[in-house]
C-alpha positions in Angstrom: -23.1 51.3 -74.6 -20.0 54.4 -74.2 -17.3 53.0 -74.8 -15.7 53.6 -70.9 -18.8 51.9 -69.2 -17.7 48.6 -71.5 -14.2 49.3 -70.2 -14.9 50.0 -66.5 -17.4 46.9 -66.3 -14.4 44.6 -67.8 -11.7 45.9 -64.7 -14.6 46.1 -62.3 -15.2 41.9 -63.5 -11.2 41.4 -63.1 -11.4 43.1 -59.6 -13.7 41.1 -58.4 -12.0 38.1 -59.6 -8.8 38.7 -58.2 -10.3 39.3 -54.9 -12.6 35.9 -54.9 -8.9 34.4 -55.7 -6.7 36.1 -52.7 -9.7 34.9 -50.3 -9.7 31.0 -51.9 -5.8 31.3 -51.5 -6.4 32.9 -47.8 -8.7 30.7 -46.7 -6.4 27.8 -47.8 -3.4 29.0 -46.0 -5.5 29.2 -43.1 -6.8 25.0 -43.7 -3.3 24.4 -44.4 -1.7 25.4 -40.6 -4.6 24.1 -38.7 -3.6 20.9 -39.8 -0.4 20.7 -38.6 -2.2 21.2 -35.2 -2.8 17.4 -34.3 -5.5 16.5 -31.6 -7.0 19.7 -30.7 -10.4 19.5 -28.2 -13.2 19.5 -30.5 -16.1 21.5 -29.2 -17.9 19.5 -26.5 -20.1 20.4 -23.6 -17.5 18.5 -21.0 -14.2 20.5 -21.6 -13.1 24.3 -20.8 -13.7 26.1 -23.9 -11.2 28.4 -23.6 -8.4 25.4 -23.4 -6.4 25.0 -26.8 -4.3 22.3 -25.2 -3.3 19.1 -27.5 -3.8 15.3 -26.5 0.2 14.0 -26.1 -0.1 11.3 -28.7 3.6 10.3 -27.9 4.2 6.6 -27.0 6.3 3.5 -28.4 3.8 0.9 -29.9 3.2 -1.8 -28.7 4.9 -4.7 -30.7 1.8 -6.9 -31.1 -1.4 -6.9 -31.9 -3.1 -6.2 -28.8 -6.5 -6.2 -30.1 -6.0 -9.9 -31.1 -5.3 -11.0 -27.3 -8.0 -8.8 -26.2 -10.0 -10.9 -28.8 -8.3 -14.3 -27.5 -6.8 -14.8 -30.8 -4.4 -18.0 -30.3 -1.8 -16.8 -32.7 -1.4 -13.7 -30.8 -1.0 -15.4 -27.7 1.1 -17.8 -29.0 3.3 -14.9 -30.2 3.3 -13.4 -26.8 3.8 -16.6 -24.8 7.6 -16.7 -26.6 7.8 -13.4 -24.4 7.1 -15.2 -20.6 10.0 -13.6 -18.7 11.3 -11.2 -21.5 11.4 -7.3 -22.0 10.1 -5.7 -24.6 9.8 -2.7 -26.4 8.3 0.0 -23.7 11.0 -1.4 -21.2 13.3 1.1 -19.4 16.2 0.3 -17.3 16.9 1.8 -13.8 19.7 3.6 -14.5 17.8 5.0 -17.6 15.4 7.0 -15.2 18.4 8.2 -13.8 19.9 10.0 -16.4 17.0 10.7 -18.4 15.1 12.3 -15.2 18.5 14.5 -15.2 16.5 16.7 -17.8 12.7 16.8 -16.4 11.2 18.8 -19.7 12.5 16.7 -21.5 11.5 13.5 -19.9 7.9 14.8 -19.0 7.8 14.9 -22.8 9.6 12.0 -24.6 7.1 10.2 -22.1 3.9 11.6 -23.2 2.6 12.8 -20.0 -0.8 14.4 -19.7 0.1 18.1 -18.2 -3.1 19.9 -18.2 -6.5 18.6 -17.5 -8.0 17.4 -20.2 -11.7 18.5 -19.1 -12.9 21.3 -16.6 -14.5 18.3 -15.1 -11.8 16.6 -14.0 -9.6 19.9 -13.3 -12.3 20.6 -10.4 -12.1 17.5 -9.1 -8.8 16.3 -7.6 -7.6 12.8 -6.5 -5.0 11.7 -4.1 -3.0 8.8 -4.4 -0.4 6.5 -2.3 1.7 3.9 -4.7 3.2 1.4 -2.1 5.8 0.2 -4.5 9.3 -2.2 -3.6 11.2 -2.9 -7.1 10.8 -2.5 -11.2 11.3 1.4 -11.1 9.9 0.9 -15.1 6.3 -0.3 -13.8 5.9 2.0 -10.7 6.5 4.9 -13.8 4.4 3.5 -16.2 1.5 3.4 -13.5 2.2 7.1 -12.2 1.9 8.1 -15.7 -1.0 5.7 -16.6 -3.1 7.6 -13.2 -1.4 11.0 -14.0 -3.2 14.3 -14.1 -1.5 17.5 -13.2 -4.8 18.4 -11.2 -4.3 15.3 -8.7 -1.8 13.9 -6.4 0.4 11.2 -5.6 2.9 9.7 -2.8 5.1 7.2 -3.6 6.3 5.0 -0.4 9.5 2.4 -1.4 10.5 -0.3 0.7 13.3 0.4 2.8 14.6 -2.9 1.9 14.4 -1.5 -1.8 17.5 -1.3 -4.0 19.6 2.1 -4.2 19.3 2.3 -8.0 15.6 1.7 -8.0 15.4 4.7 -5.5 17.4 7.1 -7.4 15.5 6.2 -10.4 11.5 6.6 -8.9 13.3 9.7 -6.8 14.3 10.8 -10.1 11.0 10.8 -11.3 9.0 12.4 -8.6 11.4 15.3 -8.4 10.1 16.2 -11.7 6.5 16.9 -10.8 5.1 19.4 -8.4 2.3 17.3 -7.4 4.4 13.8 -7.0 5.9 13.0 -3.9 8.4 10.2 -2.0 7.1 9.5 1.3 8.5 11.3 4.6 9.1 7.9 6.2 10.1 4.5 4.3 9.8 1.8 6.5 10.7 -2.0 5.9 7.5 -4.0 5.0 6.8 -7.4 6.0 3.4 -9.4 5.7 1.0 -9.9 8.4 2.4 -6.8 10.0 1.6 -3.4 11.0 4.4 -2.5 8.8 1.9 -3.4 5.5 -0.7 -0.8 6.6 1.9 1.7 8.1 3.0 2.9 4.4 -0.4 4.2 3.1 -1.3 6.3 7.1 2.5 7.9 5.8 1.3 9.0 2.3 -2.5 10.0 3.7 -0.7 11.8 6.1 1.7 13.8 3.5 -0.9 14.0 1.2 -2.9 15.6 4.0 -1.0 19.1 3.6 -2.7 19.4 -0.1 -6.4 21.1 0.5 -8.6 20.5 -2.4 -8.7 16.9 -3.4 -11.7 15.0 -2.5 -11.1 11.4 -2.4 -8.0 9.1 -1.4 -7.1 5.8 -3.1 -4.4 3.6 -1.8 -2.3 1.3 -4.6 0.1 -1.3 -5.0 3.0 -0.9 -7.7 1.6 -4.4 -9.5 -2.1 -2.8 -9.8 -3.2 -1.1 -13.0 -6.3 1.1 -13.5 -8.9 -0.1 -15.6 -10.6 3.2 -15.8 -9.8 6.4 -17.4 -9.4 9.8 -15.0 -12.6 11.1 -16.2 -14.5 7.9 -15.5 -13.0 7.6 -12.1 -14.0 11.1 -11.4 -17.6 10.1 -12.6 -18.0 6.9 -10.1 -16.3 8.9 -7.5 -19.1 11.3 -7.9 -22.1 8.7 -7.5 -20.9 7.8 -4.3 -22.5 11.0 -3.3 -19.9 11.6 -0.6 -19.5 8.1 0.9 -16.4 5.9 1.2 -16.1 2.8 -0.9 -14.6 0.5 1.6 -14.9 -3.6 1.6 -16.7 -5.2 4.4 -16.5 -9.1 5.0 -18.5 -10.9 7.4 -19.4 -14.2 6.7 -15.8 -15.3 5.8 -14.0 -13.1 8.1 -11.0 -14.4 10.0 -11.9 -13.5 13.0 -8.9 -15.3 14.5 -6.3 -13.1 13.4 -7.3 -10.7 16.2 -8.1 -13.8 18.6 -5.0 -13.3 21.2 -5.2 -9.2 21.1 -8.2 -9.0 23.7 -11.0 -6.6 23.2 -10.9 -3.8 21.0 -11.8 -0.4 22.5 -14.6 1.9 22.1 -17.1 -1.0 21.0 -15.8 -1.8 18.1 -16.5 -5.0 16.3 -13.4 -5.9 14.0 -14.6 -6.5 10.3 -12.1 -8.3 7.6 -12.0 -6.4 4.6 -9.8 -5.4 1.8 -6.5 -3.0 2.9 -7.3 -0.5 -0.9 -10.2 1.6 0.1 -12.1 4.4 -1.7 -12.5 7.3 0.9 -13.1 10.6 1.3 -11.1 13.6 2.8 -13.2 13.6 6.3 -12.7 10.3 6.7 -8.8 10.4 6.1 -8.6 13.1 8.7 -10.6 11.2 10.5 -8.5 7.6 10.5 -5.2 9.6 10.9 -6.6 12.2 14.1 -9.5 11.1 15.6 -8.3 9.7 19.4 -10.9 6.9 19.2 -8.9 5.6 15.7 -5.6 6.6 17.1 -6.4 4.0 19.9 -8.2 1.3 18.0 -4.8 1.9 15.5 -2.9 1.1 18.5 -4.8 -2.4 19.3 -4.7 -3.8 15.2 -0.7 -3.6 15.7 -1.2 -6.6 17.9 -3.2 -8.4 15.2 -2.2 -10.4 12.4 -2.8 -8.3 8.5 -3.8 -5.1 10.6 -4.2 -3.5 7.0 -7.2 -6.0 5.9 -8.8 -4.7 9.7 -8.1 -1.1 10.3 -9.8 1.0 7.7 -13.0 -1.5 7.4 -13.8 -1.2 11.3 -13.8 2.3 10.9 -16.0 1.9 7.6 -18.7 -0.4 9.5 -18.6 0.6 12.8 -21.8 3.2 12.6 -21.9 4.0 16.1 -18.5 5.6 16.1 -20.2 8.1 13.3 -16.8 8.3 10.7 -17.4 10.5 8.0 -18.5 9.1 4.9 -19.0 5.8 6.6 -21.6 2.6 6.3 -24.9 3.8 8.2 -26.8 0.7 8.0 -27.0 -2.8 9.7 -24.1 -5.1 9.8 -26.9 -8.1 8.1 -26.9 -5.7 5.1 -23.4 -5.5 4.3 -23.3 -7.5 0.7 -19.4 -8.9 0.6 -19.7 -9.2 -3.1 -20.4 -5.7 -3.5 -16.9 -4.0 -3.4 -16.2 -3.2 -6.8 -12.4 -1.0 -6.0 -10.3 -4.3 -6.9 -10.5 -7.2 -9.5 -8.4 -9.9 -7.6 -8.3 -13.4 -8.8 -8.1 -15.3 -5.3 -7.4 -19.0 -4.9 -9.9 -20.2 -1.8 -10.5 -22.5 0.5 -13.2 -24.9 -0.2 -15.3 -26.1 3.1 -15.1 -29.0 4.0 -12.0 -30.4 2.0 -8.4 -29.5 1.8 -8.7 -28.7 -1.8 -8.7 -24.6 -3.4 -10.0 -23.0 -6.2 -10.6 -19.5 -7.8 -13.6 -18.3 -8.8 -11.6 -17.6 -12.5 -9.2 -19.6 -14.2 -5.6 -18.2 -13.9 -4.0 -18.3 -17.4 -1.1 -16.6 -15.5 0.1 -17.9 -12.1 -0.7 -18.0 -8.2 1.7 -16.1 -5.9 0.6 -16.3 -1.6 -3.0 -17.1 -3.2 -3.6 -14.2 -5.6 -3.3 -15.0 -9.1 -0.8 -12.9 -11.4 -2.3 -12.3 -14.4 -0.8 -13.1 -18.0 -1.7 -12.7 -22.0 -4.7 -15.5 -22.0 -6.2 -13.3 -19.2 -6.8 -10.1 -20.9 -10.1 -10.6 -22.0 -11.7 -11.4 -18.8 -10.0 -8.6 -17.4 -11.0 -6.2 -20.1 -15.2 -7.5 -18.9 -14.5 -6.6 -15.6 -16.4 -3.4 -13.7 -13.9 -2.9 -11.2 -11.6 0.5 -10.7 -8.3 -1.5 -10.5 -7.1 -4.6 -11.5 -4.8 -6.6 -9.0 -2.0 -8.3 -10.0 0.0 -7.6 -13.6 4.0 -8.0 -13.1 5.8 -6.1 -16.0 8.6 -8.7 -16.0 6.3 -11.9 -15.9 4.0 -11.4 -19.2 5.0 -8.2 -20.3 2.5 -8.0 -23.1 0.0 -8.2 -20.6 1.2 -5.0 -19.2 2.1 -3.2 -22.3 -1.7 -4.3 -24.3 -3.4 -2.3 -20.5 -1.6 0.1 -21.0 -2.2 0.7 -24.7 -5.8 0.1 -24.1 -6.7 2.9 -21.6 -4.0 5.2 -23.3 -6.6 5.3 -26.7 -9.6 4.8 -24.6 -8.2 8.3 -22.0 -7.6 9.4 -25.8 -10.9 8.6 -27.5 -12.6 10.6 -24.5 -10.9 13.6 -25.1 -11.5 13.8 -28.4 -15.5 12.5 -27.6 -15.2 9.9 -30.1 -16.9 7.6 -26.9 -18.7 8.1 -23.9 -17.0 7.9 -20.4 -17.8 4.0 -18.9 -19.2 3.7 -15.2 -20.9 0.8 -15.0 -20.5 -0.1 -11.5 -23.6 -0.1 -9.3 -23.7 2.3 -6.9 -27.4 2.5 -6.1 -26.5 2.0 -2.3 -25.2 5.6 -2.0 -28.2 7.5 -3.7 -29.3 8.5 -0.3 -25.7 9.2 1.7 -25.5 12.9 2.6 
């Protein structure tokens, strides 16, 4: 072989090894910085594919194992029984929201809040929201952020009894999101009024000014969802266009309405729960329509107008309400309502005795009971949208191991490590239009 082919095969060799070695060293560099990018959207067929947003994995632990209580461990609810009545860790004060909401960028982060939608799914399909809310400023915030997706919208009424400090601070808050809103109107609520259905036709009514979002839900600020966004937009969807409204007939009490004479238009008065699932047409409906304008007027002279107003409409076929119940009153199933897990303590016939259909680890206030620590795991079972009532202050691990848990589950979704869960039956809709 010449002597400059040996030569020009041994630089042509070293050539080709320096480049195989400034690709390795490339191609490393590149692994390197995608890993300081933490949570990116893996490549699914239910997100926008364009998105290159990053799941805000920025929240104070929890201070005990929550996965224990959800397991009914006794040593972790013996740890969090020493807590009855105490604050913990994610606990912040009024006056905290005050300042801190003085700086909304920064507050919108340090809090973790979700500010893009996390799938295309859920981006084209928009959800209002009224939070009736009186006190604890640190729980109404923590269940706007729990429910909050830049795509929806929300209305916050506070009692007009409500302290100044808790106004400023929830005020505080709102003003730091385009699509949160305090109420035009705050009026004073008091039970078995019309004052306790009056809050929620103020929020559907300011909501009403915001076009595209397709279904209405009404709250309480001790409530907590049990579902994630994307698997409330997935029920919401089965409905097919149909309001999700409690109807109860054989236990009705029909003698709250007794002593306000007939109600117009032919409409039989049906008991149901005052948090309803409904759609757009039948908000407009319930706000404008004359015929609910003047039944409206005749529930202000019954007692718990809220538990009356909404389900007439809902079960009242003849008057033809959008989204409403088409069938026979004999078919309405009162066990069917799946929008609220409520522990009630009731009446048993024929005795002067009560009971609830669960055991109440927590406690009973006006005959609801208010959950605690030992009742996490039935809660956690349960098929419902919402879960009714948790009090911060009372067990606040109870609170903080909810919130935790559909935190990673809304987490675990976006990144498709597990499958959106809406197991509730909605087979009655499949043939709404």
């Amino acid at each position: 072989m010449p002597f400059y082919r040996k030569y020009t095969q041994y630089y042509l060799l070293i050539m080709l090894a320096v480049c195989v070695l400034v690709v390795f060293r490339f191609l490393q560099t590149s692994s390197t910085k995608r890993n300081f990018i933490k949570y990116q959207l893996p490549s699914t067929s239910i997100r926008n594919a364009s998105m290159l947003d990053y799941f805000p994995y920025q929240r104070i632990p929890v201070d005990i194992n929550c996965k224990g209580l959800f397991d009914g461990k006794e040593s972790e609810f013996l740890k969090a029984d020493s807590w009855t009545n105490l604050n913990t860790s994610q606990f912040i004060s009024d006056q905290a929201y005050i300042t801190d909401t003085a700086d909304c960028t920064t507050f919108i982060k340090s809090r973790g809040y979700i500010t893009k939608p996390l799938t295309m799914e859920e981006e084209l399909y928009s959800i209002a929201y009224s939070f009736v809310v009186y006190e604890d400023a640190n729980q109404v915030e923590r269940l706007l952020r729990a429910l909050y997706q830049p795509q929806n919208y929300y209305c916050i009424h506070m009692d007009d009894k409500s302290q100044p400090d808790f106004r400023r601070a929830v005020s505080g808050v709102a003003k730091c999101f385009d699509n949160v809103l305090i109420s035009s109107v705050s009026v004073s609520v008091l039970r078995k009024s019309f004052t306790v259905l009056q809050p929620d036709l103020i929020c559907m009514e300011d909501l009403w000014k915001y076009k595209n979002w397709k279904y209405f839900m009404n709250l309480a600020g001790n409530e907590f969802p049990l579902r994630t966004n994307l698997e409330l937009v997935r029920i919401l969807k089965t409905l097919n266009g149909s309001n999700h409204i409690q109807g109860i007939l054989k236990r009705a009490n029909t003698d709250r309405w007794e002593k306000a004479g007939l109600p117009p238009h032919d409409i039989r008065p049906i008991k149901g729960s005052m948090h309803i699932v409904a759609i757009r047409a039948f908000v407009e409906y319930a706000l404008h329509n004359p015929i609910a304008l003047e039944f409206l007027e005749w529930t202000k002279h019954t007692s718990f107008p809220e538990e009356t107003f909404f389900s007439s409409l809902h079960y009242n076929a003849h008057l033809n309400v959008p989204g409403a119940f088409k069938g026979s009153l004999e078919e309405v199933d009162d066990g069917a309502y799946f929008g609220r897990f409520v522990n009630w303590l009731n009446w048993i016939d024929g005795t002067d005795k009560f009971k609830s259909e669960f055991d109440c680890k927590g406690k009973f206030i006006h005959g609801i009971c208010v959950f605690g620590v030992r009742d996490l795991p039935l809660i956690i079972s349960r098929p419902e949208l919402f879960v009714n009532k948790l009090y911060r202050y009372y067990q606040p691990y109870a609170f903080d191991c909810m919130e935790e848990l559909l935190f990673n589950r809304t987490r675990e979704g976006y990144l498709s490590k597990q499958s959106a869960n809406t197991n509730v039956d909605t087979r009655q809709y499949a043939d709404s239009s």
